[in-house]
C-alpha positions in Angstrom: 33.7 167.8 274.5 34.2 170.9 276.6 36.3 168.9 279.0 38.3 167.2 276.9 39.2 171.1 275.0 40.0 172.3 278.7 41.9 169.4 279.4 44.3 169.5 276.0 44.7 173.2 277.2 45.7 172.9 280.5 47.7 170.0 279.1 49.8 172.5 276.9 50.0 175.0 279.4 51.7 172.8 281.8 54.0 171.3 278.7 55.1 175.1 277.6 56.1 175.9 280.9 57.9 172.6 281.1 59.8 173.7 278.0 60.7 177.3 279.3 61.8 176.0 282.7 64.0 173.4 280.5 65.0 176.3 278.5 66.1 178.3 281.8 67.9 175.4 283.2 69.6 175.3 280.3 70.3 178.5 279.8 71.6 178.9 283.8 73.8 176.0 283.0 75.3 177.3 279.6 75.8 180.3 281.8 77.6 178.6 284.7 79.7 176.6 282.0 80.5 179.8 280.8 81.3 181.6 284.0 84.3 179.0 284.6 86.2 180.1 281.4 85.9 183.8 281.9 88.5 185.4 283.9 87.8 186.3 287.6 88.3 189.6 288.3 90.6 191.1 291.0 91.1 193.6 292.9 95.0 194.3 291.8 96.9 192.8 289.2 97.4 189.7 290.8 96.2 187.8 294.3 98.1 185.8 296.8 96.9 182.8 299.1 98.7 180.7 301.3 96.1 177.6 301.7 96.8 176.0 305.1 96.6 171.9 305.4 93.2 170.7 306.4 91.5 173.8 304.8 87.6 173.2 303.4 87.1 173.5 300.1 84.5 176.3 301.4 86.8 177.8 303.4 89.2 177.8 300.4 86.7 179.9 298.4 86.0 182.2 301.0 90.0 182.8 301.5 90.4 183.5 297.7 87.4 186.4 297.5 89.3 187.9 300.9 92.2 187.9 299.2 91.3 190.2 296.4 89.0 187.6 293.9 85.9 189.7 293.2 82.8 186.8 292.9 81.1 185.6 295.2 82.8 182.5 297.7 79.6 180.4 297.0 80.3 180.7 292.6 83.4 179.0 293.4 82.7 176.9 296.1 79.9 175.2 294.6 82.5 175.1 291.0 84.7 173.3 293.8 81.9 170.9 294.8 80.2 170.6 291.4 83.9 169.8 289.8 84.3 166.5 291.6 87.9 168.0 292.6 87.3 169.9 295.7 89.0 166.6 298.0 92.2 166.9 295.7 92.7 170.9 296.5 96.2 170.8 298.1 97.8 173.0 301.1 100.5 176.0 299.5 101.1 179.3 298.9 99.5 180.5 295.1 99.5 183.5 293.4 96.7 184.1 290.3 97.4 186.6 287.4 94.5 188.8 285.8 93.1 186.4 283.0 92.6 183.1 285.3 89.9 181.6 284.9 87.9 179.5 287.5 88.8 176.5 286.1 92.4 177.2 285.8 92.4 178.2 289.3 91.1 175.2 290.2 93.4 173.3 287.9 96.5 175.1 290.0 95.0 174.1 293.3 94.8 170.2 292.5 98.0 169.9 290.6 100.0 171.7 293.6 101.3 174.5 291.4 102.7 176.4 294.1 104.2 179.8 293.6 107.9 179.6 294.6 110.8 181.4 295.9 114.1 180.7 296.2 117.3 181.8 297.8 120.9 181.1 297.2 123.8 180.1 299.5 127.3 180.8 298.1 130.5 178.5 298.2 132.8 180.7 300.7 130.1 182.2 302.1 130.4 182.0 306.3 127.5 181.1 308.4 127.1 185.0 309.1 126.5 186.0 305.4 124.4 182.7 304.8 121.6 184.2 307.8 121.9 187.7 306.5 120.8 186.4 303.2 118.2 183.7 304.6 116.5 187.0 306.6 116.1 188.4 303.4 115.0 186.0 301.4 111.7 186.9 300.2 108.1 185.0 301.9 110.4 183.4 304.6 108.9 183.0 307.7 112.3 184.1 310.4 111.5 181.4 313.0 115.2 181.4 313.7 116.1 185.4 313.6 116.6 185.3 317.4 118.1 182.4 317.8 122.0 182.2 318.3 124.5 179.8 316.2 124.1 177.2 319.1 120.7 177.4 319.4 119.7 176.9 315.7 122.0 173.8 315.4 120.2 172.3 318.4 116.6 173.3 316.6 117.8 171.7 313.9 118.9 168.4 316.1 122.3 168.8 316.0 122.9 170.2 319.3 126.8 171.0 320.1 127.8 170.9 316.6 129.6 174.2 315.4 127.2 176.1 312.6 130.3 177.0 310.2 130.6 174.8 307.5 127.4 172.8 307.7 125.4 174.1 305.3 125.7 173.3 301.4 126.1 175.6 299.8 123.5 175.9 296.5 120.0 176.9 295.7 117.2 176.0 297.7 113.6 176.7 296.3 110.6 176.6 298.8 107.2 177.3 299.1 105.9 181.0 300.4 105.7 181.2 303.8 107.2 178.6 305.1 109.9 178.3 308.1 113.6 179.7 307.7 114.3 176.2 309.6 112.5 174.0 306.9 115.2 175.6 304.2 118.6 175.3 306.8 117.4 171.7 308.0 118.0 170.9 303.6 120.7 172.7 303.4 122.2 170.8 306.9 121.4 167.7 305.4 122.3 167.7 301.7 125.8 169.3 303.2 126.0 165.9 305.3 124.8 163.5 302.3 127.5 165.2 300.4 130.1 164.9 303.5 129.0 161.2 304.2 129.7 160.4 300.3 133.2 162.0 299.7 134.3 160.4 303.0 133.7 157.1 301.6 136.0 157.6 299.1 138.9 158.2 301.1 142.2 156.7 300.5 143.7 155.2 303.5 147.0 156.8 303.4 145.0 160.4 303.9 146.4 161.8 306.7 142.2 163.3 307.4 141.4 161.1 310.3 137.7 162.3 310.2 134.7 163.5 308.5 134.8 166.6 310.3 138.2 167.2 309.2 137.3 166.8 305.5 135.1 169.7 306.1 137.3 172.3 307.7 139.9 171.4 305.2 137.6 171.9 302.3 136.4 175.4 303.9 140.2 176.5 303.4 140.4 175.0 300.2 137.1 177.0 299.0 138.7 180.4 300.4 142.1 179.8 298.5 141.1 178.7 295.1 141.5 181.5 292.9 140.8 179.5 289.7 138.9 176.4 290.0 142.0 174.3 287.7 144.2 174.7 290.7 141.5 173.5 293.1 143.0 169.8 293.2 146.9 171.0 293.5 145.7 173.6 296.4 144.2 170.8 298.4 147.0 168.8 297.8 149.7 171.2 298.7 147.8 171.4 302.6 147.5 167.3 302.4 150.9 167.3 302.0 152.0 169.8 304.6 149.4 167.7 307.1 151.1 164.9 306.4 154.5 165.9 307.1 153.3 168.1 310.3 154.3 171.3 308.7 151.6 174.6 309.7 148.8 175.0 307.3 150.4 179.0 307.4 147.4 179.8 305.3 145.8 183.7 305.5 141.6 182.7 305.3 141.9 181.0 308.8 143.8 184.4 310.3 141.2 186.5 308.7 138.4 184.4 310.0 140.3 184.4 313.9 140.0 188.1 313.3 136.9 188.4 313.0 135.0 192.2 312.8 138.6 193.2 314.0 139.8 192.5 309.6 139.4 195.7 308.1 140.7 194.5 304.7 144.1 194.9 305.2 146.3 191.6 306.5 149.3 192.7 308.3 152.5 190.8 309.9 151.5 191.3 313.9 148.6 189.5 312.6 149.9 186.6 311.6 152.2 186.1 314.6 149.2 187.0 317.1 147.5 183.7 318.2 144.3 182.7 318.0 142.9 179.6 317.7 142.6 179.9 313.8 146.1 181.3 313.5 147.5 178.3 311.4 151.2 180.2 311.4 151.1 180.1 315.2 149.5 176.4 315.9 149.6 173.3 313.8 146.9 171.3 312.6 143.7 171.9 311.3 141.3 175.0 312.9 138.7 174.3 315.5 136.2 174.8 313.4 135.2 175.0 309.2 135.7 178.4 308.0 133.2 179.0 305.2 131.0 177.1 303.3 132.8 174.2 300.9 131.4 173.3 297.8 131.4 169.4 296.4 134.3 170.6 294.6 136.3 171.6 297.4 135.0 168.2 299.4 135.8 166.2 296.5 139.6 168.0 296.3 140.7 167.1 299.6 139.5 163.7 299.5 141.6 163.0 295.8 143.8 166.1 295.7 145.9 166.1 292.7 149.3 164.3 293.0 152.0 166.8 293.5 155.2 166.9 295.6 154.0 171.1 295.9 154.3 172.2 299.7 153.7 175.9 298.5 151.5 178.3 296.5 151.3 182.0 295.9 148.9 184.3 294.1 149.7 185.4 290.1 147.2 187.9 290.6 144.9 186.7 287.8 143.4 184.2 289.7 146.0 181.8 289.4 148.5 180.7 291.7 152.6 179.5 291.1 152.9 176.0 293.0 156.5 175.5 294.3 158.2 172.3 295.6 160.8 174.2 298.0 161.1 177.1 299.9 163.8 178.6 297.4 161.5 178.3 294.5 158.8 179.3 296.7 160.2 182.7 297.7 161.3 183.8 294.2 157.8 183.3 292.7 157.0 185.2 295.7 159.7 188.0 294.7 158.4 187.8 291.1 154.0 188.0 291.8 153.8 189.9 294.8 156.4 192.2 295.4 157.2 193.0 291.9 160.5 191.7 291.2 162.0 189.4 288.6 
């Protein structure tokens, strides 16, 4: 009988501490469950990673807490692991407020929800101003900072091809930290996508014998629309002088021959000095685009709008006087810019 009372008490001993190591487990996992809903602290008011492809999921964890997460790498490593998710963690570059939690962190990691940037290249804009803004665009790496005009078109496989013009111009948004290249090379492209397009919708009698020609056409059409409802009738007064082998006679390609030598002010010497931009002094087209074109201006010089106009001059509001002769021409002329009537 003795036995059987030692045996029922060792038998309860062993089943209460079953139940308090139950009720630990539990309470360690109601904890755990608990830890991935409460925001992780940081050390600032927000942290920054840039998570590199091929990263571990441990590795990933360890990267976070260096970065300013205050817990410990293994907490979220093993909330990684335990998740099921810790495969689908992508490559980027994140950036965590105060109040995310470990879940939600996780949740930004597998979905790819990438902290972005942006920078924007303006129609008009010449190659020049287009680097000065890419150097400052912010969480760029400058992979191409000291490379010259030549050498970034080769990097970007276009070896020999001049870099004014080739770049669309529009708003490229890109992940922090990467290459200065990896934005141009979209920009070279979507400018050729757009360049192959309007090309294909050339009329035959257009006296542009090229796609290359659209281009610096449409760089001179961007710098001398004033108001975008004359855009068509600009383009088609320079169609029309290229057709009849009159000179373009057009200021944007003198100023852009001039170079750092413009200091704001266009005079007569230089407009008869010649360059090889000077479009009073040689006929044709420049050797080169002159600023960035918009699909606008593409579009414009592709289907300008029908008019017998072979000149143009400024209102001064932003609007220009189109003229079908020289006489008519030089009176609008008298009346808009040299204040007669």
């Amino acid at each position: 009988m003795a036995r059987r009372t030692l045996g029922s008490r060792l038998l309860l001993a062993l089943l209460g501490l079953f139940v308090v190591l139950v009720l630990l487990t539990a309470a360690a996992a109601a904890a755990a469950w608990s830890w991935v809903d409460r925001p992780l602290p940081l050390g600032g008011s927000s942290a920054e990673l840039s998570i590199e492809a091929g990263s571990t999921p441990r590795e990933v964890a360890q990267a976070w807490v260096d970065a300013g997460v205050q817990t410990q790498p293994r907490f979220l490593y093993e909330w990684f692991r335990w998740s099921g998710q810790a495969r689908r963690i992508r490559a980027g570059s994140y950036e965590i407020d105060a109040g995310t939690t470990p879940r939600g962190l996780l949740a930004k990691l597998v979905q790819g929800d990438e902290t972005m940037e942006r920078v924007r290249f303006i129609e008009g804009w010449t190659v020049r101003q287009l680097r000065a803004a890419l150097a400052q665009a912010p969480h760029l790496k400058q992979q191409t900072a000291g490379m010259s005009d030549a050498q970034l078109m080769a990097a970007l496989g276009a070896p020999g091809q001049p870099a004014e013009g080739r770049f669309f111009p529009d708003t490229y948004v890109y992940s922090r930290g990467v290459s200065d290249l990896t934005v141009l090379r979209r920009a070279h492209k979507a400018l050729q996508e757009r360049l192959d397009a309007v090309w294909a919708e050339k009329p035959p009698d257009s006296p542009l014998k090229s796609p290359d020609e659209v281009l610096k056409l449409a760089s001179i059409v961007e710098k001398e629309t004033g108001l975008a409802a004359d855009r068509g009738l600009v383009a088609g007064v320079f169609v029309n002088r290229l057709r009849i082998g009159m000179p373009l006679q057009t200021d944007p390609t003198v100023i852009y021959g001039l170079g750092d030598k413009f200091d704001g002010n266009l005079r007569k010497r230089d407009l008869l000095t010649d360059t090889p931009f000077n479009t009073y002094t040689r006929g044709g087209l420049p050797p080169t685009p002159i600023a960035l074109p918009g699909m606008a201006s593409l579009r414009a010089v592709v289907r300008p709008q029908p008019t017998k106009a072979l000149y143009f001059v400024a209102r001064g509001d932003g609007s220009s006087v189109f003229s079908d002769n020289l006489a008519d021409h030089n009176r609008a002329v008298n009346k808009y810019q040299r204040g007669g009537s």
